[in-house]
C-alpha positions as CSV (number, residue, x, y, z in Angstrom):
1,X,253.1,-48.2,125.9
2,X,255.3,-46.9,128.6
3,X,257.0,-44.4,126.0
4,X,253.3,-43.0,125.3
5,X,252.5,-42.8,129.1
6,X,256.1,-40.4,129.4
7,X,255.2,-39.2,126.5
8,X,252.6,-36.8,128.6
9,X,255.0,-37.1,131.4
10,X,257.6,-35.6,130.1
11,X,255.4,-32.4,128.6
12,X,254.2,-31.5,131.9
13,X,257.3,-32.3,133.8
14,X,259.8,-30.7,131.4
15,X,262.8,-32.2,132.9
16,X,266.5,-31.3,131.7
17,X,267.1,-35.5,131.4
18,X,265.3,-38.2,130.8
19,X,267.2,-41.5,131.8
20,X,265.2,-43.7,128.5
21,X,266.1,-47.5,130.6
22,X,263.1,-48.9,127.4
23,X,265.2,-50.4,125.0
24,X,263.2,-48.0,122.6
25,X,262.8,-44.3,121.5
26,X,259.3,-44.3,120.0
27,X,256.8,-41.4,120.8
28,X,259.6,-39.6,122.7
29,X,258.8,-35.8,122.4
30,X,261.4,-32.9,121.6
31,X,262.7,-31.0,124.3
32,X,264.6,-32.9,126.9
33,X,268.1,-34.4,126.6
34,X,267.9,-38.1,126.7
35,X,270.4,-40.8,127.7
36,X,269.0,-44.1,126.1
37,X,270.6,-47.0,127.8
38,X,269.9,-49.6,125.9
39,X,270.3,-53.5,127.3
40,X,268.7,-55.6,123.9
41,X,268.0,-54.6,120.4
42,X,265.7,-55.7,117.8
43,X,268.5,-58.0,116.4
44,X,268.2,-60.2,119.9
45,X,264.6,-60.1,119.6
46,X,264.4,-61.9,116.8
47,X,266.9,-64.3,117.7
48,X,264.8,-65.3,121.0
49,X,262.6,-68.1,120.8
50,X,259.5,-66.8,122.2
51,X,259.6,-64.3,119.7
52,X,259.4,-66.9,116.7
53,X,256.1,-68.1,117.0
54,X,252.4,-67.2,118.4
55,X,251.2,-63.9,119.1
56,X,255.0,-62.6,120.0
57,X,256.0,-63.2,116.7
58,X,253.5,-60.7,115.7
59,X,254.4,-58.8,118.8
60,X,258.4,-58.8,117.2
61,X,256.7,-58.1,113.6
62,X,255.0,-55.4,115.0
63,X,258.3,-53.8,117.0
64,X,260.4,-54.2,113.9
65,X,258.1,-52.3,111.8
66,X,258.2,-49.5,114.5
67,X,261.6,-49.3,115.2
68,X,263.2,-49.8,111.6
69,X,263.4,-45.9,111.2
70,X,262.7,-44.5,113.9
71,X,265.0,-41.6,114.6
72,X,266.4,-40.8,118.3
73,X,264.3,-37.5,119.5
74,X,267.2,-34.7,119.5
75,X,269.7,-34.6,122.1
76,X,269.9,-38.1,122.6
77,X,272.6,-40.0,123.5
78,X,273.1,-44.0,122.7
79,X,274.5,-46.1,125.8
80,X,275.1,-50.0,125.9
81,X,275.3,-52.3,128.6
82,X,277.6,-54.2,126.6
83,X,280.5,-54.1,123.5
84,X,277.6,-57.1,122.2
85,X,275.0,-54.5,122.7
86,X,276.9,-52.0,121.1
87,X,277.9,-53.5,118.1
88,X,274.2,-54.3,117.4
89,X,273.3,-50.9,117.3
90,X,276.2,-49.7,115.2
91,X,275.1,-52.0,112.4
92,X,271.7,-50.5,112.4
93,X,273.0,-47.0,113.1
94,X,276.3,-45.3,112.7
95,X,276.7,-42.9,115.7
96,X,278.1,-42.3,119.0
97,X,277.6,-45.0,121.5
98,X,279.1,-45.0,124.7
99,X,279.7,-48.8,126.6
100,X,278.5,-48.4,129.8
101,X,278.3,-52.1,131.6
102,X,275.9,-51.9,134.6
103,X,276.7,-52.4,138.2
104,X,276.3,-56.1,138.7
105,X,278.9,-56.3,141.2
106,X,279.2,-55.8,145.4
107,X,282.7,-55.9,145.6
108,X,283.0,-59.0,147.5
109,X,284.6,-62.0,146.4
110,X,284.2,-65.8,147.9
111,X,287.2,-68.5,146.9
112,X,286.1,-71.2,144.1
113,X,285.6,-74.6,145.5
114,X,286.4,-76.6,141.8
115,X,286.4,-80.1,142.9
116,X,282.8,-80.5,144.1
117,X,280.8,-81.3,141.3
118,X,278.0,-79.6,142.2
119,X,276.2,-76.9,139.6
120,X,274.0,-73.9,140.2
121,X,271.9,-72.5,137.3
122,X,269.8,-69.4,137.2
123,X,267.3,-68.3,135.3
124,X,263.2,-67.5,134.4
125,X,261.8,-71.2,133.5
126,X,261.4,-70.4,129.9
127,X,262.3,-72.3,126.5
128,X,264.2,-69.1,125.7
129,X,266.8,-69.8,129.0
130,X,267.0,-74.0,127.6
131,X,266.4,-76.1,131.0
132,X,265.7,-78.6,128.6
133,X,269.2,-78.4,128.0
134,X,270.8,-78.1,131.8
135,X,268.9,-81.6,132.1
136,X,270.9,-83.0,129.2
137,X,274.1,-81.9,130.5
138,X,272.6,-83.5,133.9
139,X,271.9,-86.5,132.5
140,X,275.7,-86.9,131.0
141,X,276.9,-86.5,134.3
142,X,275.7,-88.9,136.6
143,X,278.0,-88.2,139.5
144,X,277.6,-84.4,139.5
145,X,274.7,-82.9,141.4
146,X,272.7,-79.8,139.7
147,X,270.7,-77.2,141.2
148,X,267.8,-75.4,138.7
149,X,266.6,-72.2,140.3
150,X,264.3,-69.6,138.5
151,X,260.9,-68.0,138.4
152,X,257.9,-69.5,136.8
153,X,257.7,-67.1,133.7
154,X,256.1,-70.0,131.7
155,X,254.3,-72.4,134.5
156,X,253.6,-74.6,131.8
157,X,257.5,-74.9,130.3
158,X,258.5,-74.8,134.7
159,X,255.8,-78.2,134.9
160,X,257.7,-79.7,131.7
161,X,261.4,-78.9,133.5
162,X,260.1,-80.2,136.9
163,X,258.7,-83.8,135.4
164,X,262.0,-84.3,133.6
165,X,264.2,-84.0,136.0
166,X,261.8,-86.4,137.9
167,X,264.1,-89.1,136.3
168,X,267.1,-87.8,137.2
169,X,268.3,-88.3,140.8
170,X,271.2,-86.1,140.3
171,X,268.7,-83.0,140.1
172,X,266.7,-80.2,141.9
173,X,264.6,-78.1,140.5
174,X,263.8,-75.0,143.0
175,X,260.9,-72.5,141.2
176,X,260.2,-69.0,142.8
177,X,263.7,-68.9,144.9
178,X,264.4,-66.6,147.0
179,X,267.8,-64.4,147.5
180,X,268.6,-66.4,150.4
181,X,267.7,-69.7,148.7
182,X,269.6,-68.6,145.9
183,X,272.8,-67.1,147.8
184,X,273.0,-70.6,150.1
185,X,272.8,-72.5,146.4
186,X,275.7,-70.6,144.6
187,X,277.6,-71.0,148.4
188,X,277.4,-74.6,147.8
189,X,278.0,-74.7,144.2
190,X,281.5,-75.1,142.3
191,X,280.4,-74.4,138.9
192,X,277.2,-72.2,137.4
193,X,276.3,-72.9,133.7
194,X,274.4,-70.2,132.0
195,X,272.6,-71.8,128.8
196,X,270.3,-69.2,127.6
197,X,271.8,-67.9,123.7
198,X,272.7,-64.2,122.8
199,X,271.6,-62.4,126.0
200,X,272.7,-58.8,125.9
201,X,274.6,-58.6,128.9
202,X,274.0,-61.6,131.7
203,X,274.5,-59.8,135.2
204,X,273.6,-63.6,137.1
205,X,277.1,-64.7,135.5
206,X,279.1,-61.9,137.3
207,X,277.1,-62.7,141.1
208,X,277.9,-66.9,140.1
209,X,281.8,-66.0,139.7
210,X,282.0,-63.7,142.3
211,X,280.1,-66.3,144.9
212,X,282.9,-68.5,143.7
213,X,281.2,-70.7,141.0
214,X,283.5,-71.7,138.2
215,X,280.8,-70.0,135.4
216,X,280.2,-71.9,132.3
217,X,278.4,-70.1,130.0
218,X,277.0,-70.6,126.4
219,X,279.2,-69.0,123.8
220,X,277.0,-66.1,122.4
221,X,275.6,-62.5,123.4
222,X,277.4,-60.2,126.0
223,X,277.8,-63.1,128.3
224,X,281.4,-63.9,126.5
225,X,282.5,-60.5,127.6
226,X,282.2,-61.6,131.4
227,X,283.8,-65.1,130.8
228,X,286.5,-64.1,128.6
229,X,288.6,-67.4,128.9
230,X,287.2,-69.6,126.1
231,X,287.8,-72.8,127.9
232,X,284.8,-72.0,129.7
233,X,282.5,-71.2,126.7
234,X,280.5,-73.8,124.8
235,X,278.0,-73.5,121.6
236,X,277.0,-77.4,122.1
237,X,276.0,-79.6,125.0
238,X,278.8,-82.1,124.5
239,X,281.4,-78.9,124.6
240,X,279.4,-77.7,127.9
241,X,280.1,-81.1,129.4
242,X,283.6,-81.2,128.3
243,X,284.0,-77.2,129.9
244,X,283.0,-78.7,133.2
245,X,284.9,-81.5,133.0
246,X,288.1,-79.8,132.4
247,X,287.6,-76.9,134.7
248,X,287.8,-78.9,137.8
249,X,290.9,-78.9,140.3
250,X,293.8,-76.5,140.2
251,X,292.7,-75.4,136.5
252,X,289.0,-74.3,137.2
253,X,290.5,-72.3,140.1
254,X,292.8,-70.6,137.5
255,X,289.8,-69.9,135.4
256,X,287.8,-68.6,138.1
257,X,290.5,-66.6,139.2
258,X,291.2,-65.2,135.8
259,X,287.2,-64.1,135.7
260,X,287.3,-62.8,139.0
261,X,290.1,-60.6,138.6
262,X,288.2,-58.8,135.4
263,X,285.0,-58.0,137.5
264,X,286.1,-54.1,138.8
265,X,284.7,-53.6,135.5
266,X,281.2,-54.6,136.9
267,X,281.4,-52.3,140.0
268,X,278.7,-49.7,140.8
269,X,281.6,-47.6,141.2
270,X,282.4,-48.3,137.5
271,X,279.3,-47.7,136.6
272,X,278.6,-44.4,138.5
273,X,282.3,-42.8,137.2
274,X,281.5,-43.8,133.5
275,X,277.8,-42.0,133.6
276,X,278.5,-39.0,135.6
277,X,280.2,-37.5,132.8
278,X,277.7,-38.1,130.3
279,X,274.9,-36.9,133.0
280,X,276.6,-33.6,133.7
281,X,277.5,-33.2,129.9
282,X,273.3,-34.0,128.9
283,X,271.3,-32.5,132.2
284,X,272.7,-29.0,132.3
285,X,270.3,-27.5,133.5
286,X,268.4,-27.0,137.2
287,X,265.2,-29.1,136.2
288,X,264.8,-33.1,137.5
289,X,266.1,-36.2,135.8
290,X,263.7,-38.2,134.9
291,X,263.6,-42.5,134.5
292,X,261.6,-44.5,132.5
293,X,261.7,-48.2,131.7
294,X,263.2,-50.9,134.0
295,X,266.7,-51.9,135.3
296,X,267.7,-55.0,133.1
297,X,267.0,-58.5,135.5
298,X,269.6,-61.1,136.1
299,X,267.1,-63.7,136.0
């Protein structure tokens, strides 16, 4: 729907670039250069829950069917938010596209605090981002203390979350937090687990490491690409449990460390010198750029 609305847009407009932020390139008219930055693909839509039952499995159905063969309007040029990302798209289709990860990162850095035992999650209350699951891990550690914080995409899935962890002293479940609520959580926090499966990038990973939280995050997706050391990577609860376990003390400093030293990549700086060439090399011209779509959200 939003590429028909730019579709008109665009026509009248008649700008030199079209910054395409949609995930898709359907009903994109000739005559503009477009950089397509893409941050899922139809392969991680069909591996999200939501999209496996109910009216977003016909929702996926119908996306698939749309973008199958669909062909990038001319002068377009592919660019991922991720190697994951990237890879996706190549096994669809063979062409040029550029790895652009987005500016996730203010440059700051706070020191790891390993030994407290307390964990910091983030994420839209939905089955797709497992609570269920950071409740579980809760439940195995009795003598840790974990913080849920998230937005209410599914009130009914945030109500579920909320009367389970009823039972469970060692738990708080914030919904609707705010940045400072948020900020003041991962201050306090030594460790951030990220459970959600085969996200295409995972921006709240690179803030939790570089606010000092050892991250543990689910094997799977772009995630691994911020968390390279696999010590802190998991593909069951028991391994999660283990990861946090073992990443305490003098260790899970030298694993936070080793993250935090790999997050220049994440800069806006980064970001702005990989783009500018592709933006001088696609606008040329004296016209606007134009956006469409939405930045990619943490939570």
């Amino acid at each position: 729907m939003t590429n028909l609305v730019a579709r008109k847009v665009i026509r009248d407009f008649q700008p030199d670039l079209v910054f395409n932020s949609n995930n898709l390139w359907n009903f994109l008219p000739p005559g503009p250069r477009y950089l397509h930055y893409m941050h899922n693909t139809m392969q991680h839509v069909r591996r999200v829950v939501r999209y496996s039952r109910g009216i977003w499995k016909s929702y996926a159905t119908i996306l698939n069917l749309l973008t199958r063969d669909a062909r990038t309007p001319p002068r377009s040029q592919l660019v991922a938010n991720s190697q994951y990302v990237r890879d996706a798209i190549l096994e669809q289709r063979p062409s040029d596209v550029r790895l652009v990860y987005p500016p996730a990162w203010n440059g700051e850095l706070q020191p790891g605090r390993p030994n407290l035992r307390r964990v910091v999650t983030l994420g839209s209350f939905h089955p797709d981002k497992r609570q269920l699951e950071q409740l579980e891990i809760a439940r195995r550690l009795p003598d840790w203390k974990f913080t849920l914080l998230g937005g209410q995409h599914s009130p009914q899935y945030a109500r579920r979350v909320e009367r389970e962890a009823r039972e469970l002293p060692n738990v708080k479940v914030v919904l609707n937090a705010t940045r400072q609520q948020i900020n003041e959580e991962f201050a306090l926090a030594s460790h951030f687990i990220h459970t959600a499966r085969a996200e295409g990038f995972g921006i709240v990973a690179v803030e939790a490491a570089a606010a000092g939280c050892v991250p543990v995050v689910a094997d799977s997706g772009g995630i691994r690409e911020i968390v390279e050391p696999p010590q802190l990577r998991f593909t069951t609860i028991d391994e999660c449990v283990n990861a946090l376990l073992l990443s305490t003390g003098d260790f899970g400093g030298e694993l936070l460390s080793a993250v935090q030293k790999r997050l220049f990549r994440f800069t806006a700086a980064a970001y702005r010198s990989a783009l500018r060439p592709l933006v001088i090399g696609t606008a040329g011209g004296s016209a606007p750029a134009l956006q469409i779509g939405t930045a990619p959200d943490a939570a």
